[in-house]
MOPAC internal coordinates of N, CA, C and O (Angstrom, degrees):
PM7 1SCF
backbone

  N    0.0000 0     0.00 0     0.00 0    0    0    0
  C    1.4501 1     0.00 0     0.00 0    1    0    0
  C    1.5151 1   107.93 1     0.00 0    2    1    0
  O    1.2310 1   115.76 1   -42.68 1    3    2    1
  N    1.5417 1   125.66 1   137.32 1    3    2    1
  C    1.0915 1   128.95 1  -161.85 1    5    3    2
  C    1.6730 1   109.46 1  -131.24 1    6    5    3
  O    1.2310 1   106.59 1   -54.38 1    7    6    5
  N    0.6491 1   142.54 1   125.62 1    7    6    5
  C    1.6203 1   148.05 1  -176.97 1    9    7    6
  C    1.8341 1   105.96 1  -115.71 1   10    9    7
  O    1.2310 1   131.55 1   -38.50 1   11   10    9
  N    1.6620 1    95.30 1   141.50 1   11   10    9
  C    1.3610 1   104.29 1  -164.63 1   13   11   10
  C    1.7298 1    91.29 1  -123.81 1   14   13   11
  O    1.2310 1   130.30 1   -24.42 1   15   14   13
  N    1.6038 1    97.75 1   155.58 1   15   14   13
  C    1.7410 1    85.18 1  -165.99 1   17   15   14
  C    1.3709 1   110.73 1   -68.11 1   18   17   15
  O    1.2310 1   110.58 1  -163.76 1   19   18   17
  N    1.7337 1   135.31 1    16.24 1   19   18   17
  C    1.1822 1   141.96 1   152.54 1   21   19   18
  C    1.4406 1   101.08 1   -68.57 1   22   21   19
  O    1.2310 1   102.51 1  -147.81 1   23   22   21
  N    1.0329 1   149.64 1    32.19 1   23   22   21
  C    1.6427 1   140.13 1   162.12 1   25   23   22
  C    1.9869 1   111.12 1    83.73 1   26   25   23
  O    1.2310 1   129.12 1    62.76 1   27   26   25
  N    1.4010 1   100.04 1  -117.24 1   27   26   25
  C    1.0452 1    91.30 1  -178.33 1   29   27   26
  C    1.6103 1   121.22 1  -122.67 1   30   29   27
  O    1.2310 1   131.65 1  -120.39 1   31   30   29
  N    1.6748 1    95.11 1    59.61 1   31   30   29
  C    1.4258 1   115.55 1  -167.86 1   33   31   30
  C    1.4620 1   109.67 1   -89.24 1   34   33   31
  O    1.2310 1   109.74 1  -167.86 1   35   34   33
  N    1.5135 1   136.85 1    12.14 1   35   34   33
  C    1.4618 1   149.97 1  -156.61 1   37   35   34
  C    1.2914 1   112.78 1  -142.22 1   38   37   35
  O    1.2310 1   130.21 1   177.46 1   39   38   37
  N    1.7258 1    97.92 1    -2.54 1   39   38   37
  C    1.8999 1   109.46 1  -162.28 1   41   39   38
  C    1.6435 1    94.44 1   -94.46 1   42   41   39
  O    1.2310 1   123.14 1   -30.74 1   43   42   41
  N    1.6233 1   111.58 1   149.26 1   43   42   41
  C    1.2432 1   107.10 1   166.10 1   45   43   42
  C    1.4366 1   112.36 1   -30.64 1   46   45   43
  O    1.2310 1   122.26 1   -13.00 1   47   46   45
  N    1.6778 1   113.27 1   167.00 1   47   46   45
  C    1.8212 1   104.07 1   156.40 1   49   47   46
  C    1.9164 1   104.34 1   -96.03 1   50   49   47
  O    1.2310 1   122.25 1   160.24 1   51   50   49
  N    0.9062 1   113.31 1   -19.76 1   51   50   49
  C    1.6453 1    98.71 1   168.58 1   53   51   50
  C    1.5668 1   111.30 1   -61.58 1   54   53   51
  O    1.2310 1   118.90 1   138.08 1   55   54   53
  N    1.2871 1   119.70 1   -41.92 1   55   54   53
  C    1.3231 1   122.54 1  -163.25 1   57   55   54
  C    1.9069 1    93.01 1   -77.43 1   58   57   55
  O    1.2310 1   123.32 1   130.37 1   59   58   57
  N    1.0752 1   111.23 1   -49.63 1   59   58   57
  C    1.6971 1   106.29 1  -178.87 1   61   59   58
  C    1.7709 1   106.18 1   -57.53 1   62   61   59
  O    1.2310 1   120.63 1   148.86 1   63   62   61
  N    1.5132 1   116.40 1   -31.14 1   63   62   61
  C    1.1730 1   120.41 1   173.19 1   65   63   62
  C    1.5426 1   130.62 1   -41.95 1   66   65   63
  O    1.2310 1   142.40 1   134.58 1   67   66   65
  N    1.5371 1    74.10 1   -45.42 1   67   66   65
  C    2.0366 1   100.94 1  -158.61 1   69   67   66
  C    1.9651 1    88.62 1   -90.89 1   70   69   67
  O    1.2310 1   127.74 1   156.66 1   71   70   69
  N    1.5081 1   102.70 1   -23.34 1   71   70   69
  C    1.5239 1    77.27 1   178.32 1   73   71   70
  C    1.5826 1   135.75 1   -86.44 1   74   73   71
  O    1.2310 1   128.43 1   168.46 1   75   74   73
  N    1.8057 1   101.37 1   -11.54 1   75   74   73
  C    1.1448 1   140.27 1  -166.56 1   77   75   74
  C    1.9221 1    97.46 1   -84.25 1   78   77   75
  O    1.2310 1   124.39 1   138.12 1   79   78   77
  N    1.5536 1   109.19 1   -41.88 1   79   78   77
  C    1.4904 1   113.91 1   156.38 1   81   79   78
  C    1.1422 1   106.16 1   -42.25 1   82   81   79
  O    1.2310 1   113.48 1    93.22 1   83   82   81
  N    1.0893 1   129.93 1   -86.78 1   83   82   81
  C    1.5470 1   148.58 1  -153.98 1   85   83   82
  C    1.4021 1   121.73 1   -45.08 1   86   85   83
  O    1.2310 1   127.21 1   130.66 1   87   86   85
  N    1.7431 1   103.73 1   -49.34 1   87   86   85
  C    1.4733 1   121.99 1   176.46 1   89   87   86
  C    1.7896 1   104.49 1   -62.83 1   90   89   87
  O    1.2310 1   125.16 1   142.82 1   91   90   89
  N    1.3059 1   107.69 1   -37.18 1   91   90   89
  C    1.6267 1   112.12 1  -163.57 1   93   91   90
  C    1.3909 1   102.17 1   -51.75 1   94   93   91
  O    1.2310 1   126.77 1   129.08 1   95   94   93
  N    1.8190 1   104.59 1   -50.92 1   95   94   93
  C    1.5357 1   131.75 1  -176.21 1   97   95   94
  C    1.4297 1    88.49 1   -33.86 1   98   97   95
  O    1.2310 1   119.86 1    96.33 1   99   98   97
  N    1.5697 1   117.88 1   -83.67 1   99   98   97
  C    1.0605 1   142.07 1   176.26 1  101   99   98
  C    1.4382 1   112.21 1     6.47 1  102  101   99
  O    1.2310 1   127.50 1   103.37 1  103  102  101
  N    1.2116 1   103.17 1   -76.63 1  103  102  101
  C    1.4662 1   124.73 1  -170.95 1  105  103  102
  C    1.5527 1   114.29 1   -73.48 1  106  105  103
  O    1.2310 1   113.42 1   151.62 1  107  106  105
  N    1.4655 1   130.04 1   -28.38 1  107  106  105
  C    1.0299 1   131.71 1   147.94 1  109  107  106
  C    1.4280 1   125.45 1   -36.57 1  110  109  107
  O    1.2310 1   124.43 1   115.50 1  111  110  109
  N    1.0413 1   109.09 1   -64.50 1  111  110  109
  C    1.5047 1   112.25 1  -166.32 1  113  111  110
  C    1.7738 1    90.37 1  -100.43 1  114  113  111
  O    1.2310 1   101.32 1  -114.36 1  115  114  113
  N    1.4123 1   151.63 1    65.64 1  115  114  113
  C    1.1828 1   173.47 1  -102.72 1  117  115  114
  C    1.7025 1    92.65 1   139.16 1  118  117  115
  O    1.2310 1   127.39 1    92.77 1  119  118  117
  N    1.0043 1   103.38 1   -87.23 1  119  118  117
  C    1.3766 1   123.06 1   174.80 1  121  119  118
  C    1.9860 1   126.22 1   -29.46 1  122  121  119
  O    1.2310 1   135.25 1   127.71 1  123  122  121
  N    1.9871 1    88.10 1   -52.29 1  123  122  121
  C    1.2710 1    88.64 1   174.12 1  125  123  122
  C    1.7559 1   107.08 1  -101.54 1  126  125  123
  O    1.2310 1   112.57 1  -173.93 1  127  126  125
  N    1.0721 1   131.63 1     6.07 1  127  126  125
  C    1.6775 1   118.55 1   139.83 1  129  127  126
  C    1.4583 1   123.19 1   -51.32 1  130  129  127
  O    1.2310 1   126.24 1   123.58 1  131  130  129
  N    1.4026 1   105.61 1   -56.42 1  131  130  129
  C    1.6960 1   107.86 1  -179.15 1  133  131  130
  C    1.5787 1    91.49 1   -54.56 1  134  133  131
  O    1.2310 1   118.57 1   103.35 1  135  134  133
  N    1.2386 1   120.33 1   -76.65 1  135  134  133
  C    1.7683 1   101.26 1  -158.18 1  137  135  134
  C    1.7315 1   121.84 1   -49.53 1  138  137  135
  O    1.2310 1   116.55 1   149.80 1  139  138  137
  N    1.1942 1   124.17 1   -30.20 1  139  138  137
  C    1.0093 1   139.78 1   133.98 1  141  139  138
  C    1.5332 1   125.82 1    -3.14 1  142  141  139
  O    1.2310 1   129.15 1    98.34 1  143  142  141
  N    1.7162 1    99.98 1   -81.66 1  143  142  141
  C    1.5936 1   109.01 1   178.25 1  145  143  142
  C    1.2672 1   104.21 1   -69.70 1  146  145  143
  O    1.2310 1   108.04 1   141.74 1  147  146  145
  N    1.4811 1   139.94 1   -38.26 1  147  146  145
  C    1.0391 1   134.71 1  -138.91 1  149  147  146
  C    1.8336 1    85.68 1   -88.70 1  150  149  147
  O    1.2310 1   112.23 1   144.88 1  151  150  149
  N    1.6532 1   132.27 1   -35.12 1  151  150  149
  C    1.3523 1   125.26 1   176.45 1  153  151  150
  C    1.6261 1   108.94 1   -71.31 1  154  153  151
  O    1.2310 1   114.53 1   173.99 1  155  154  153
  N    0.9885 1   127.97 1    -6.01 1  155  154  153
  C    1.5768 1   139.32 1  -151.32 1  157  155  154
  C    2.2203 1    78.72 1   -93.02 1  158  157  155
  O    1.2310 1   127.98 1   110.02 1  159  158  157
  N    1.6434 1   102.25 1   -69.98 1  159  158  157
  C    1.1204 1   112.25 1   174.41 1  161  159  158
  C    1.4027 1   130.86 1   -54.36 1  162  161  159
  O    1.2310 1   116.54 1   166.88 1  163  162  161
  N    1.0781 1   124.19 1   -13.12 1  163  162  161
  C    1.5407 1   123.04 1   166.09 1  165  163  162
  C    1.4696 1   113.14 1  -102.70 1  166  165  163
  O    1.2310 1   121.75 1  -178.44 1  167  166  165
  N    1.3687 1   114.25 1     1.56 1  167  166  165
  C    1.6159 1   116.93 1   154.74 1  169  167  166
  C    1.5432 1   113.13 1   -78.75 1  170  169  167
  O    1.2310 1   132.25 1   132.53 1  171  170  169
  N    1.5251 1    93.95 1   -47.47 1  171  170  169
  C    2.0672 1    84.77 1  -173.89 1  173  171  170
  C    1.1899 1    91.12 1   -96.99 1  174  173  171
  O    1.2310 1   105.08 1  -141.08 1  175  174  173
  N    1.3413 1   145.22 1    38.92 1  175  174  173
  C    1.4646 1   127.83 1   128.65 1  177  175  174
  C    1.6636 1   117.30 1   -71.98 1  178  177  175
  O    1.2310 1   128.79 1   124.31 1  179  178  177
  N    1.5539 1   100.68 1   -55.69 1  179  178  177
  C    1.7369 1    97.76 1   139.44 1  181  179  178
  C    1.2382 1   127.35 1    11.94 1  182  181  179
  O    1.2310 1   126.80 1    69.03 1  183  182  181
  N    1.2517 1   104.52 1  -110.97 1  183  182  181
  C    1.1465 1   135.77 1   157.26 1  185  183  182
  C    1.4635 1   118.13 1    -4.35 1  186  185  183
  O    1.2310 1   126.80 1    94.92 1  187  186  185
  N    1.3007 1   104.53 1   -85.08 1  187  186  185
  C    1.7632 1   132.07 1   171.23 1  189  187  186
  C    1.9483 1    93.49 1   -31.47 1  190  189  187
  O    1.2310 1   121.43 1   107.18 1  191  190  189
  N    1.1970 1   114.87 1   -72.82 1  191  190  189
  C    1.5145 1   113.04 1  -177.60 1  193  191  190
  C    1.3309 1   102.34 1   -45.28 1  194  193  191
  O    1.2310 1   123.45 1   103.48 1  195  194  193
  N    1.3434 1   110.99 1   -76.52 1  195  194  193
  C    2.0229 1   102.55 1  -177.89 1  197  195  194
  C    1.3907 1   125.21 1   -32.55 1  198  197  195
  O    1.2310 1   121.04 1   143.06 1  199  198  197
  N    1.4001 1   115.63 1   -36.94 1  199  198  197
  C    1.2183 1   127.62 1   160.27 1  201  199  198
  C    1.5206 1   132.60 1   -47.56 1  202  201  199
  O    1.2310 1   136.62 1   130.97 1  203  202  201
  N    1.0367 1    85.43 1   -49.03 1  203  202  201
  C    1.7884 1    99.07 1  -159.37 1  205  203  202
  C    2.1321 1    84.49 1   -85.06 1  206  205  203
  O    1.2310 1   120.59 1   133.52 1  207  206  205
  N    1.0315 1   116.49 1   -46.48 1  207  206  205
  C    1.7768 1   136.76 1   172.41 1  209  207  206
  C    1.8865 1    99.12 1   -34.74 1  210  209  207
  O    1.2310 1   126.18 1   134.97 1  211  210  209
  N    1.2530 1   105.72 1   -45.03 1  211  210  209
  C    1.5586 1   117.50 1  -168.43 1  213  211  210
  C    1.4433 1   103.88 1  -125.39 1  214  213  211
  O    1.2310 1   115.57 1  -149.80 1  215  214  213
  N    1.4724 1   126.01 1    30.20 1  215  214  213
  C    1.1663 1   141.05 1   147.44 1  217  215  214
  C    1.8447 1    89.37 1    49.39 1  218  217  215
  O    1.2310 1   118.14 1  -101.37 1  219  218  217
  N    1.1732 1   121.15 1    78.63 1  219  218  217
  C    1.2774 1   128.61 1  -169.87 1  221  219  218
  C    1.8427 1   101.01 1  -129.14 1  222  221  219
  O    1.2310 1   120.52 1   -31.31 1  223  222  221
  N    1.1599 1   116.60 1   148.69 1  223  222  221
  C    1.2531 1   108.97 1  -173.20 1  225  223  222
  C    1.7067 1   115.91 1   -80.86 1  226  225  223
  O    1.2310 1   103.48 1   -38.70 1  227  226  225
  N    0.9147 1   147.98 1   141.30 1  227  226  225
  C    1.1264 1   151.19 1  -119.55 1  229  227  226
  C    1.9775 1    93.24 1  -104.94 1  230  229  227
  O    1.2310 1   127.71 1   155.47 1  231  230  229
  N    1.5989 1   102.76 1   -24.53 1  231  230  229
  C    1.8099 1   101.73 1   175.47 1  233  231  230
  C    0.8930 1    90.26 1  -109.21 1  234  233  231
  O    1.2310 1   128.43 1   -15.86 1  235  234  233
  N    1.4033 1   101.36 1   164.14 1  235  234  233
  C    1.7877 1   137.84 1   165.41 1  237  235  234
  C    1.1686 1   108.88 1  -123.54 1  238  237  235
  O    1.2310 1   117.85 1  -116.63 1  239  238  237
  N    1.4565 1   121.70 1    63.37 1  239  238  237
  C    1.7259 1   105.48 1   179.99 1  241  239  238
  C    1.6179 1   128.51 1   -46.66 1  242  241  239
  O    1.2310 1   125.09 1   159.72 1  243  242  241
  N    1.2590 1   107.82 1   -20.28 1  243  242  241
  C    1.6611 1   131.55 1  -158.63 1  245  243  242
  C    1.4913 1    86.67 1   -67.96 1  246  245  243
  O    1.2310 1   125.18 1   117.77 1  247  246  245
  N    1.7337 1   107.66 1   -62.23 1  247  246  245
  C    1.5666 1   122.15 1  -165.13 1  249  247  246
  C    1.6702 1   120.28 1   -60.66 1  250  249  247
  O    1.2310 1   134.77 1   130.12 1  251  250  249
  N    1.7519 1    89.04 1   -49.88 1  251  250  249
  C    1.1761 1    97.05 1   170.70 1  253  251  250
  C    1.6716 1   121.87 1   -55.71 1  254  253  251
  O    1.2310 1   121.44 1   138.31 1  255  254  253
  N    1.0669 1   114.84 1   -41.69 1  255  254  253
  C    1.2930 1   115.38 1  -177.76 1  257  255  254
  C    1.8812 1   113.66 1   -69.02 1  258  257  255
  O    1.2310 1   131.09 1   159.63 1  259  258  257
  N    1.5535 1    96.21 1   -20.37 1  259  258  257
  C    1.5833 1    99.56 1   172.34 1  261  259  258
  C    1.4828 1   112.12 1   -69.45 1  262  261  259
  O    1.2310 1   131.43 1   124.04 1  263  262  261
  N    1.2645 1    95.55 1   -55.96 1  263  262  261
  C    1.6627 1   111.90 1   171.92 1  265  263  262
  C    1.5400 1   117.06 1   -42.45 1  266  265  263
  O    1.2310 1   113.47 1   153.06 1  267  266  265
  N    1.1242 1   129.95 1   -26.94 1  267  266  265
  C    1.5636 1   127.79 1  -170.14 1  269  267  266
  C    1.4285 1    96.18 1  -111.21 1  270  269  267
  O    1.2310 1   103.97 1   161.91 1  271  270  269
  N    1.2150 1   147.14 1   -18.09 1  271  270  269
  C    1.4560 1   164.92 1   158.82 1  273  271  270
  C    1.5504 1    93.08 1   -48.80 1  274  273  271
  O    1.2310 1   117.55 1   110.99 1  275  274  273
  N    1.3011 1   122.27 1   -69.01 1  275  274  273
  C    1.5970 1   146.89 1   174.50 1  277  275  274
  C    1.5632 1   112.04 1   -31.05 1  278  277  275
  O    1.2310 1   137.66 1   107.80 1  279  278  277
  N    1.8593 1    83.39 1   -72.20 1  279  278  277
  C    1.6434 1    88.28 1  -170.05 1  281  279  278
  C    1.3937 1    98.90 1   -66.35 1  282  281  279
  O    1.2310 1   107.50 1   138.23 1  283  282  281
  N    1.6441 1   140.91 1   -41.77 1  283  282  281
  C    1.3328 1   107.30 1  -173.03 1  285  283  282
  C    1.6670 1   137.77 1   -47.43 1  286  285  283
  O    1.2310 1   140.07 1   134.20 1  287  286  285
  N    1.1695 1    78.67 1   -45.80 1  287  286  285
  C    1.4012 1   103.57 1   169.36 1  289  287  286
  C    1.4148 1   119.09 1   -28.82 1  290  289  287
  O    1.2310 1   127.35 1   119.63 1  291  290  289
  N    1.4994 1   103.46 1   -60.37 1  291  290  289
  C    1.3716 1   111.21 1  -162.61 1  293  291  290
  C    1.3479 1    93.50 1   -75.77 1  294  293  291
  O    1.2310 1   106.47 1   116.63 1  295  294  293
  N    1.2825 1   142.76 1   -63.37 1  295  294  293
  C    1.3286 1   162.21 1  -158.58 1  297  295  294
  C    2.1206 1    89.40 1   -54.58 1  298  297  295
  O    1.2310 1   105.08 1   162.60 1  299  298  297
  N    0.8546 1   145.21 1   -17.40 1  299  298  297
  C    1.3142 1   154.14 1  -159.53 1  301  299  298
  C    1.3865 1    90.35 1  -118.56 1  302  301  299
  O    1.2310 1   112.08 1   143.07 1  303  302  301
  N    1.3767 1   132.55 1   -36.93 1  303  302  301
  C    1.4140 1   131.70 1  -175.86 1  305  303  302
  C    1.6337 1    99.72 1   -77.68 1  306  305  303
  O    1.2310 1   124.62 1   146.19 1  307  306  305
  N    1.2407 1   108.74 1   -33.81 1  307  306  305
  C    1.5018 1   115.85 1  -166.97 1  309  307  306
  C    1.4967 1   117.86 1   -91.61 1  310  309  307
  O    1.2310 1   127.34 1  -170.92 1  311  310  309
  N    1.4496 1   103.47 1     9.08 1  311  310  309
  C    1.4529 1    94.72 1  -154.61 1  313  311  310
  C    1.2741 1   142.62 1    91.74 1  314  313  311
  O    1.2310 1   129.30 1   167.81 1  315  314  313
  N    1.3853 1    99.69 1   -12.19 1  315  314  313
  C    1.9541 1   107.14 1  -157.00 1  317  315  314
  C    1.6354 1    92.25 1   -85.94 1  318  317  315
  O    1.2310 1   119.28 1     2.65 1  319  318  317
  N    1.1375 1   118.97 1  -177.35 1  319  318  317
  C    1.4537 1   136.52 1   166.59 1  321  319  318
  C    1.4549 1    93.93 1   -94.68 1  322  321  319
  O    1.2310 1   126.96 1   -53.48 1  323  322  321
  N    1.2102 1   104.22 1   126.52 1  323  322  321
  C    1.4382 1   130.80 1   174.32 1  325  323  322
  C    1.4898 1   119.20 1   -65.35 1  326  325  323
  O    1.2310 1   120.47 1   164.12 1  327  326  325
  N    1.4474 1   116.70 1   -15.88 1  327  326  325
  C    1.6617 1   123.56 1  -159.19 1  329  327  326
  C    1.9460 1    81.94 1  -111.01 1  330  329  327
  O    1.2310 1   114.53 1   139.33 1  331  330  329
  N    1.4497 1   127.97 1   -40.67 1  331  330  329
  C    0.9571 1   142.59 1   165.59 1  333  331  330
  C    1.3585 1   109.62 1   -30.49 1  334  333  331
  O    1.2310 1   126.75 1   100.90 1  335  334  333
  N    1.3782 1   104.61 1   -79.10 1  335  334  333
  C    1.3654 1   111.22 1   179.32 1  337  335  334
  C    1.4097 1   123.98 1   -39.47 1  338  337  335
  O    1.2310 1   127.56 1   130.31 1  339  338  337
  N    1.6173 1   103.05 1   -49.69 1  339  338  337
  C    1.4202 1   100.13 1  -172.92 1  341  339  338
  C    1.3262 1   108.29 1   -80.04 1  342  341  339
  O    1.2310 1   109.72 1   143.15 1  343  342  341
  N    1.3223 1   136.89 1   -36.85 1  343  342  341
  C    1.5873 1   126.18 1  -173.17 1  345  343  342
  C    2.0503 1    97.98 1   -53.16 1  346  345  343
  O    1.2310 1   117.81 1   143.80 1  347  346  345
  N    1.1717 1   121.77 1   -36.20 1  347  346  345
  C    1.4857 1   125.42 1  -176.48 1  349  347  346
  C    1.4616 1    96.01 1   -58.66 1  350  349  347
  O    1.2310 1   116.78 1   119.74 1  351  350  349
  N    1.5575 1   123.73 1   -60.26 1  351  350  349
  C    1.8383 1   116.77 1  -159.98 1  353  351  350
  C    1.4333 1    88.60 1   -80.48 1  354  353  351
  O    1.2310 1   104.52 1   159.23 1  355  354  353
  N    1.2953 1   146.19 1   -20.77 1  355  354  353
  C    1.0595 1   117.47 1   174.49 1  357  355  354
  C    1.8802 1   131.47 1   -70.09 1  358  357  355
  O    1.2310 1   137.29 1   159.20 1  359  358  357
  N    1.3864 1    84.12 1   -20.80 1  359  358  357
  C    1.1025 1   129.83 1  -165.53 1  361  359  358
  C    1.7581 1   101.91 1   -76.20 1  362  361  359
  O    1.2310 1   122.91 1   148.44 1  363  362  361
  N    0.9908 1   112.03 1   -31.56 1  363  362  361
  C    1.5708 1   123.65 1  -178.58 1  365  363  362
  C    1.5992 1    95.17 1  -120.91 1  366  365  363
  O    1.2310 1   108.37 1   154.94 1  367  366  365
  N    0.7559 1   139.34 1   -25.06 1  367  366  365
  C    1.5581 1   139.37 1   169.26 1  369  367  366
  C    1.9040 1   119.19 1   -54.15 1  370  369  367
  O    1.2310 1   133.09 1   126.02 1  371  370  369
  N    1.5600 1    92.31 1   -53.98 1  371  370  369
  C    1.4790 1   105.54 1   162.24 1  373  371  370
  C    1.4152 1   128.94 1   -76.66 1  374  373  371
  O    1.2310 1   124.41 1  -177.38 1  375  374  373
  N    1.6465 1   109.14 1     2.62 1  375  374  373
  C    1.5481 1   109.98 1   166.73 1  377  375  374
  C    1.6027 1   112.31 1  -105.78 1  378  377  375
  O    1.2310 1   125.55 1   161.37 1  379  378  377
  N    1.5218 1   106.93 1   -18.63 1  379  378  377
  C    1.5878 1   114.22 1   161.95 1  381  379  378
  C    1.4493 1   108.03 1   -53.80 1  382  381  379
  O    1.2310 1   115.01 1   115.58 1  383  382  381
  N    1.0036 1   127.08 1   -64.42 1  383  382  381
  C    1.4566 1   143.07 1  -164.37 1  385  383  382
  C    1.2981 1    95.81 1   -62.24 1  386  385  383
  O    1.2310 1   100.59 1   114.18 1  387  386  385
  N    1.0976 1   152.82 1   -65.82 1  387  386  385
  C    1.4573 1   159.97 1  -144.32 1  389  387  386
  C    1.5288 1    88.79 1   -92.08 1  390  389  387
  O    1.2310 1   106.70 1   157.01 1  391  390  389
  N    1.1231 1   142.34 1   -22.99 1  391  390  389
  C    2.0087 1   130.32 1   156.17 1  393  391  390
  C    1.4391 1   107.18 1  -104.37 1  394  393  391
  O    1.2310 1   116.88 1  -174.27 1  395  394  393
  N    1.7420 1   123.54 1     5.73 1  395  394  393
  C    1.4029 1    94.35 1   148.42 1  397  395  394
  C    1.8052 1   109.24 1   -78.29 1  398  397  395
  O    1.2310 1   128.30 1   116.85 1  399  398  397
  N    1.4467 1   101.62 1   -63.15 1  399  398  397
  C    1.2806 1   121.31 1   153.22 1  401  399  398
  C    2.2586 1   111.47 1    10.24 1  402  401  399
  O    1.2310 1   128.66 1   116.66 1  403  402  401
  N    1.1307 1   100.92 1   -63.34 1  403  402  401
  C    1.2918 1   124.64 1  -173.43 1  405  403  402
  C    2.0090 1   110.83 1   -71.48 1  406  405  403
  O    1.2310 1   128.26 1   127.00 1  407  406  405
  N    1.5011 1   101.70 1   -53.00 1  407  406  405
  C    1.6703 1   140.39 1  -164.24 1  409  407  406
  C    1.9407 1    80.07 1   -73.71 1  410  409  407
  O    1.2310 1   115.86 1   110.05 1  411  410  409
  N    1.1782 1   125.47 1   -69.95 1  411  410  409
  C    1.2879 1   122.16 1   164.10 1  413  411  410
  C    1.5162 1   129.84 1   -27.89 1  414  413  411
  O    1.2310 1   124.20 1    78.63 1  415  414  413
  N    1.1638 1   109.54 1  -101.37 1  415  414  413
  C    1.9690 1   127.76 1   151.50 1  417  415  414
  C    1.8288 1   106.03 1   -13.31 1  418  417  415
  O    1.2310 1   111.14 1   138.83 1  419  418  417
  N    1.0747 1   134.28 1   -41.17 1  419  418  417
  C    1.5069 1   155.26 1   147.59 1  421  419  418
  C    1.1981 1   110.32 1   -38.69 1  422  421  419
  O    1.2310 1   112.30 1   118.50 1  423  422  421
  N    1.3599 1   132.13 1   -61.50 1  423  422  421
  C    1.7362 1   158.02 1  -152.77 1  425  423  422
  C    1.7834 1    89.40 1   -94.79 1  426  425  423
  O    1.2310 1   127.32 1  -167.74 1  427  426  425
  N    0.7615 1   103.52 1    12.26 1  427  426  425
  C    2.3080 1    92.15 1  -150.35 1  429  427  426
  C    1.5133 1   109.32 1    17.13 1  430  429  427
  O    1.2310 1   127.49 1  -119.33 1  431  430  429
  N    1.1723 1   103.20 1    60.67 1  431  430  429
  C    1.3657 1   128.75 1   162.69 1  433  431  430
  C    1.7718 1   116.90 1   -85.39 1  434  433  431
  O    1.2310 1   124.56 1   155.82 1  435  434  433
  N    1.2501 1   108.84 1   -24.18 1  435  434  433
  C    2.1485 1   130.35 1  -158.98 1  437  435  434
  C    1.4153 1    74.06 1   -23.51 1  438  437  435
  O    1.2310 1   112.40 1   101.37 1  439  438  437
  N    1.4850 1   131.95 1   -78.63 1  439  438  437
  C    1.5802 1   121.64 1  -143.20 1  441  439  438
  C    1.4311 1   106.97 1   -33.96 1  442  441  439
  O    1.2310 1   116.73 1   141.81 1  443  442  441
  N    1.4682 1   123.82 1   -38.19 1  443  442  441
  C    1.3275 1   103.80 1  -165.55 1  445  443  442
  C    1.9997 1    99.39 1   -68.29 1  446  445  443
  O    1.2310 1   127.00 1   157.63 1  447  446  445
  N    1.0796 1   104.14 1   -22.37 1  447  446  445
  C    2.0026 1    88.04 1   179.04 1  449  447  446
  C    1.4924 1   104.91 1   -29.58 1  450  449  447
  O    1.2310 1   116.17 1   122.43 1  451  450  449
  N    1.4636 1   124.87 1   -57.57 1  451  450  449
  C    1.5237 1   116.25 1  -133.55 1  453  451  450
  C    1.6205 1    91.33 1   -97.24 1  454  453  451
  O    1.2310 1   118.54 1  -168.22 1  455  454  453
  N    1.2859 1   120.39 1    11.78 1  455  454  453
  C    1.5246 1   103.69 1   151.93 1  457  455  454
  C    1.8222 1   125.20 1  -109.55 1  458  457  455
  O    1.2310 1   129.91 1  -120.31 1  459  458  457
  N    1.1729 1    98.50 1    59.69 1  459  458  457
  C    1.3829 1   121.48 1  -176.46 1  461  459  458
  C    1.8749 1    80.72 1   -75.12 1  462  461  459
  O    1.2310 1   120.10 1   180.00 1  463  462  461

């Protein structure tokens, strides 16, 4: 297989076929993560209001730590890399917190920040 600095203009056309399959996949489920996260996020915005409403501290280390306990798990059930998984929920965990954080400070709720 030979590639020309036009991309993959030298590649079989089955093989550009099958890759053009693959990428579509790709982008599908690309697609359905974002809608996904983006419903994930208008729950713990939720949240963040109830919180900040009942002057609640904006972390749950307890939960969180259940939650990444969880996702490994599953991500190990799935195949995924387990260390993977968690750098991602942490990864979205610390952007929850930083718009309760915000959803609070907003509310003149801030006191609850410093019981993280």
């Amino acid at each position: 297989m030979t590639t020309s600095n036009t991309g993959t203009q030298d590649v079989d056309p089955a093989v550009r076929k099958e890759l053009a399959r693959l990428r579509d996949s790709i982008d599908n489920i690309d697609a359905a993560v974002i809608h996904m996260l983006a419903e994930r996020f208008k729950a713990t915005q939720q949240v963040g209001h109830l919180k900040a409403a009942h002057r609640l501290p904006p972390a749950d280390p307890a939960r969180e730590a259940r939650q990444i306990e969880r996702l490994r798990s599953l991500a190990e059930s799935a195949k995924l890399d387990p260390a993977f998984a968690e750098k991602f929920l942490n990864f979205i965990i610390a952007e929850v917190i930083r718009h309760h954080e915000r959803i609070a400070e907003n509310t003149g709720n801030g006191a609850a920040k410093t019981a993280n």
